[in-house]
C-alpha positions in Angstrom: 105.5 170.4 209.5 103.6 167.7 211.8 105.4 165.6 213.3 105.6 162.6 211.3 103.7 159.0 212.5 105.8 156.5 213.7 105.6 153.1 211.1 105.0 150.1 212.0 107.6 147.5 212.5 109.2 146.3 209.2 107.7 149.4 207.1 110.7 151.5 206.2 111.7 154.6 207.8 112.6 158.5 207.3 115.3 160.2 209.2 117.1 163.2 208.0 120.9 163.1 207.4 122.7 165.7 209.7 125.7 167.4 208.9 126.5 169.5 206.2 123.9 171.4 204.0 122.7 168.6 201.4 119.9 168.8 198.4 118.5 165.6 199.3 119.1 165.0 202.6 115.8 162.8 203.9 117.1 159.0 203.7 113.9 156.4 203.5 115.6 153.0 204.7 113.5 149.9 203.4 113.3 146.1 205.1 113.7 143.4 202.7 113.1 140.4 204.9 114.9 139.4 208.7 117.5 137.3 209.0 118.0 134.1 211.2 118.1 136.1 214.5 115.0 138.0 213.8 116.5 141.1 212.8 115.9 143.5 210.1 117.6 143.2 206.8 117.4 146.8 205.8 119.1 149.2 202.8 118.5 152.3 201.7 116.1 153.1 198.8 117.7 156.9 198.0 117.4 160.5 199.5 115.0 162.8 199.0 114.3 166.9 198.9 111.4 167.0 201.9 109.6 165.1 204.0 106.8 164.6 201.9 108.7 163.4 198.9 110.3 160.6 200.6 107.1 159.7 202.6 105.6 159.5 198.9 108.6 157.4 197.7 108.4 154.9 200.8 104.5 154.7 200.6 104.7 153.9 196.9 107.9 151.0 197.6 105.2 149.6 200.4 102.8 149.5 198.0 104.3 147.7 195.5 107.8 146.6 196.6 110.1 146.3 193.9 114.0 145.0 193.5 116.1 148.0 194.3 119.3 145.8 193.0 118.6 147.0 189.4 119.2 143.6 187.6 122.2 142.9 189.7 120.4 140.0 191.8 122.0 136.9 191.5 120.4 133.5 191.1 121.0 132.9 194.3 119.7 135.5 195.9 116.3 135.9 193.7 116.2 132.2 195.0 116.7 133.6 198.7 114.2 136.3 198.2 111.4 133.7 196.4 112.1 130.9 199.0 110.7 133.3 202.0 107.8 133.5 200.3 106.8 130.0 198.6 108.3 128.2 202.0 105.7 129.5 204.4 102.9 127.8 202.2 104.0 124.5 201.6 104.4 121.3 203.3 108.0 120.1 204.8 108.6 117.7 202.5 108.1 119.8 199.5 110.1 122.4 201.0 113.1 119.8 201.5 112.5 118.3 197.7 112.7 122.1 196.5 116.5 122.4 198.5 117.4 119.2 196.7 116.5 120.7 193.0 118.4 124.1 194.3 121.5 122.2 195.5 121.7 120.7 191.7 122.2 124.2 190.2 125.1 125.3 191.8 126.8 126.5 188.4 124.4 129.1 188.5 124.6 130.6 191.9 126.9 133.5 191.1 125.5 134.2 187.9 123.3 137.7 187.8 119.3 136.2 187.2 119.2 138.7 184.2 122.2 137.1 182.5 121.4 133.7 183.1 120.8 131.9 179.3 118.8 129.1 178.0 122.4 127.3 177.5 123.2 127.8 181.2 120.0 126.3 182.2 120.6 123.7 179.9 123.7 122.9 181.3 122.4 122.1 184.5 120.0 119.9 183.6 122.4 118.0 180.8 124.9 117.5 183.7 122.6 117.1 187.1 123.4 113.4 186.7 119.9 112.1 188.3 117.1 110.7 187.0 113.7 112.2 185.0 111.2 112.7 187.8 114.8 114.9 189.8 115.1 116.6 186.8 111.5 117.7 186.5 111.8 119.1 189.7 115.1 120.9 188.8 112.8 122.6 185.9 109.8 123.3 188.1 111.9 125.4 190.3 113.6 127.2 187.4 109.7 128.0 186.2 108.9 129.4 189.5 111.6 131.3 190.2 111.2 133.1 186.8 108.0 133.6 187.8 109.2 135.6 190.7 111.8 137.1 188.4 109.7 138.5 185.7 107.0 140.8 187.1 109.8 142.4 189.6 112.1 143.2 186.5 115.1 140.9 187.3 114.8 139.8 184.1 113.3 140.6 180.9 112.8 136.7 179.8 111.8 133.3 181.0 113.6 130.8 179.5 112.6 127.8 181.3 109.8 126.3 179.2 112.9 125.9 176.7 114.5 123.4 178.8 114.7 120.3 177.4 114.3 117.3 180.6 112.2 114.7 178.0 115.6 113.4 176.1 116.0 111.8 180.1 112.4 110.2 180.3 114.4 106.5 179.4 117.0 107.5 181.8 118.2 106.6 185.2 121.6 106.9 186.6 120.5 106.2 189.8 118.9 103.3 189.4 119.4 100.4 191.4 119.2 96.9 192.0 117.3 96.5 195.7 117.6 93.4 197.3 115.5 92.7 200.1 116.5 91.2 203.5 116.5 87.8 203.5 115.2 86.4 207.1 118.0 85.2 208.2 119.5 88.8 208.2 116.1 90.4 209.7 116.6 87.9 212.3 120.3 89.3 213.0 118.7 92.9 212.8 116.2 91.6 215.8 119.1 89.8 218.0 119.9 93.5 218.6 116.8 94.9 219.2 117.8 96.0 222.4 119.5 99.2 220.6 117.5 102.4 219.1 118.7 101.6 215.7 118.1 98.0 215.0 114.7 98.9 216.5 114.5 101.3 213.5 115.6 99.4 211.2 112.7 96.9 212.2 109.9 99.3 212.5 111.0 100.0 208.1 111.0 96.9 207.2 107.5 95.9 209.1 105.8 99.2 207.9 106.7 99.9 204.5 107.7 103.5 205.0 109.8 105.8 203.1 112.7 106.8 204.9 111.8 110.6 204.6 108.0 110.3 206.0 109.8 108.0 209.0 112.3 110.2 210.2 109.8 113.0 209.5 106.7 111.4 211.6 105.5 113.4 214.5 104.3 111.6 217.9 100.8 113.4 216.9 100.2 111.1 214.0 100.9 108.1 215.7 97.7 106.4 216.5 99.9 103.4 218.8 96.2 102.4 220.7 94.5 101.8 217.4 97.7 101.0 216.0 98.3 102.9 212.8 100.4 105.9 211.7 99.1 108.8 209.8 101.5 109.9 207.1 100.3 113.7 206.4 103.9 114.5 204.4 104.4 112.1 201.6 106.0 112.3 198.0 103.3 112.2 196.3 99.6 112.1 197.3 99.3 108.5 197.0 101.8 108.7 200.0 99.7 110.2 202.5 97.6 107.5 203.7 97.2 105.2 207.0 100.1 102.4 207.6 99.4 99.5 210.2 101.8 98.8 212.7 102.7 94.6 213.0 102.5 93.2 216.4 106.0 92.1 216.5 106.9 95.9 216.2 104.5 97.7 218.3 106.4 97.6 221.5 109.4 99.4 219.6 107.2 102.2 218.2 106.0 102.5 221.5 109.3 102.6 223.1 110.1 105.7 221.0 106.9 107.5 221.5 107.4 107.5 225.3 110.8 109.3 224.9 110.3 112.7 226.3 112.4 114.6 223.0 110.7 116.6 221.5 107.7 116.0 219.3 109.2 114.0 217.1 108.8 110.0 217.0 112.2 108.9 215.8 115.0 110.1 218.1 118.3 108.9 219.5 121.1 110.3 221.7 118.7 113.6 222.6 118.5 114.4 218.6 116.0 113.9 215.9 116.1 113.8 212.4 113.7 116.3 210.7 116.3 118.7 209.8 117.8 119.3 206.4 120.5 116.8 206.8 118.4 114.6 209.0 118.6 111.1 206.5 122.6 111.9 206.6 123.0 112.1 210.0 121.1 108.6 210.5 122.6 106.6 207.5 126.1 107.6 208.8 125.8 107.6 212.3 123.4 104.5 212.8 122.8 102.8 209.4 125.8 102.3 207.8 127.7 101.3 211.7 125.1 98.7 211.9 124.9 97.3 208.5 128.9 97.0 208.9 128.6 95.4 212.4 126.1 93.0 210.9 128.7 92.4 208.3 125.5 92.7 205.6 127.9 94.9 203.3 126.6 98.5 201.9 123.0 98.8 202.0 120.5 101.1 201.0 118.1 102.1 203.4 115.4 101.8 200.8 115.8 98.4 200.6 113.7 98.2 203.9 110.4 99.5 201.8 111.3 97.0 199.4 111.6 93.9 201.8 108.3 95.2 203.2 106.9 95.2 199.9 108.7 91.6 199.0 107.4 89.8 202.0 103.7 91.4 201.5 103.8 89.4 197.8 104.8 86.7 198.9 102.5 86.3 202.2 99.9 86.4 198.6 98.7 89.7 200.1 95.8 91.2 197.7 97.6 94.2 195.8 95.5 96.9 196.6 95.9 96.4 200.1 99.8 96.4 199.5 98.9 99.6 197.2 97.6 101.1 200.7 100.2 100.1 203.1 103.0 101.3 200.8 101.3 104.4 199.4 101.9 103.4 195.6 100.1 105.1 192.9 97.2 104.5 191.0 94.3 104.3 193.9 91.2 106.1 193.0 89.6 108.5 195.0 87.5 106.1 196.6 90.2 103.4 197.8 92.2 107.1 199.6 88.9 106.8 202.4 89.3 104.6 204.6 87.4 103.1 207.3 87.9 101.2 211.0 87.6 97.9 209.0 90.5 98.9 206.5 92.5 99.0 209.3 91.8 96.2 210.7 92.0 94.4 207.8 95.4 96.1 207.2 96.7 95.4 210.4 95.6 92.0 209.9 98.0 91.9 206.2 101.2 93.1 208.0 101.2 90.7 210.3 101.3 88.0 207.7 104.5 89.2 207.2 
């Protein structure tokens, strides 16, 4: 016999088991993925006669990988296994809105795929406790992970299209009543402007942004010179659009793109924020201390976006220009181009404020 090739890198292997005389004794060791360290996650696929028969076995596995688990895969790990995949081909913010919906189904993470039920899936949704547009998103992901599930025989059935989310279309537990600042408290926030986070807190309230595409924005897309921001990661695609940066906060948006951190805008004591976790490290280690220094009570970040949005209405700012600064839906294709003049004229609108 030849000596056999050697594979490439994450391709499987053949070695022969040594030791005493056995019927199958050629081993053909699969990858299924690498871990956080780079390294191979491997396991064997079953031993084989000769050579040639496991070199068929591994050639036909590489071919057309299949589970090896037999139907034992869990929910969480078919959403481990599907998550490599869809991750690499999607934007940050979807990724992150994806782990939000996957955090609601914990009831289901120990549960084999195969034995998972329409009642379970149910279940989930009937108790997620968060409003319609969440719970779409919690059914999205069940769709696409059967879709993973199916063809790769981890189950025999996909059961999510029988998942009931429209009896919560009128329903919204977490709902609130936003107040926005009043300007006696934005002057409060500006007495301390001298400190990263009031700085922060400023640079929300005069741009309108979510707190996601903020702590999210990259020094690339800030265009300080011309002074606008290019939001390229939004909620929806309404969000990705061009926002103005006032006058008053200019100096503080260029205060934190001459910090040498990393390539993130937003960063304070050495750290940024784009990480999983990155909107609970900031409300509880900036936000909330401030807001309680301030003595303003408990509130939500959000309510910057809607003080933005407040003042805009009230400086009798025409609404399609507001529609542009905040991102809101409804623009046509035609008012998503914009043009020097735009934002000009929408530099010109913030500043009202």
């Amino acid at each position: 016999m030849a000596k056999p090739l050697k594979r490439a890198n994450g391709t499987g292997s053949i070695t022969k088991v040594s030791g005493r005389k056995r019927r199958n004794p050629y081993q053909v060791i699969i990858t299924l993925g690498w871990d956080d360290q780079g390294k191979q996650i491997r396991k064997s696929l079953g031993y084989y006669a000769t050579y040639d028969k496991a070199t068929v076995a591994l050639e036909n596995y590489n071919e057309n990988p299949y589970d090896i688990t037999g139907g034992k895969a869990t929910f969480s790990e078919v959403y481990e296994k599907w998550s490599l995949q869809k991750f690499t081909t999607i934007s940050e913010s979807n990724v992150n809105g994806i782990k939000a919906a996957y955090k609601r189904c914990s009831f289901l993470y120990g549960k084999k795929f195969k034995d998972i039920g329409i009642d379970d899936l149910q279940y989930v949704i009937d108790t997620a406790d968060c409003n319609y547009p969440t719970l779409k998103k919690i059914k999205s992901l069940f769709s696409q992970l059967y879709g993973y599930a199916v063809p790769r025989k981890l189950t025999d059935r996909d059961y999510s299209e029988a998942i009931n989310v429209e009896k919560f279309k009128d329903k919204n537990p977490n709902k609130r009543n936003r107040t926005a600042f009043t300007s006696d408290q934005i002057e409060k926030i500006r007495a301390l402007d001298n400190t990263d986070v009031a700085q922060t807190v400023l640079m929300l309230i005069y741009s309108g942004m979510r707190i996601g595409e903020f702590l999210n924005l990259k020094k690339c897309d800030c265009h300080l010179d011309e002074q606008y921001i290019d939001v390229v990661a939004a909620k929806t695609d309404n969000g990705i659009r061009k926002v103005p940066i006032a006058d008053k906060t200019l100096s503080y948006w260029q205060h934190f793109y001459s910090k040498p951190d990393g390539e993130y805008l937003v960063s304070m004591d050495g750290r940024d924020f784009s990480e999983d976790r990155g909107y609970t490290a900031y409300k509880d280690t900036y936000w909330a201390p401030l807001m309680e220094t301030l003595e303003f009570g408990k509130r939500d970040i959000h309510e910057t976006r809607h003080t933005c949005s407040t003042m805009l209405h009230e400086a009798e700012i025409y609404p399609a220009k507001i529609a542009r600064i905040l991102g809101h839906t409804g623009k046509t294709i035609a008012e998503n181009v914009y043009t020097h003049l735009d934002i000009q004229e929408l530099i010109e609108a913030i500043n009202k404020i």
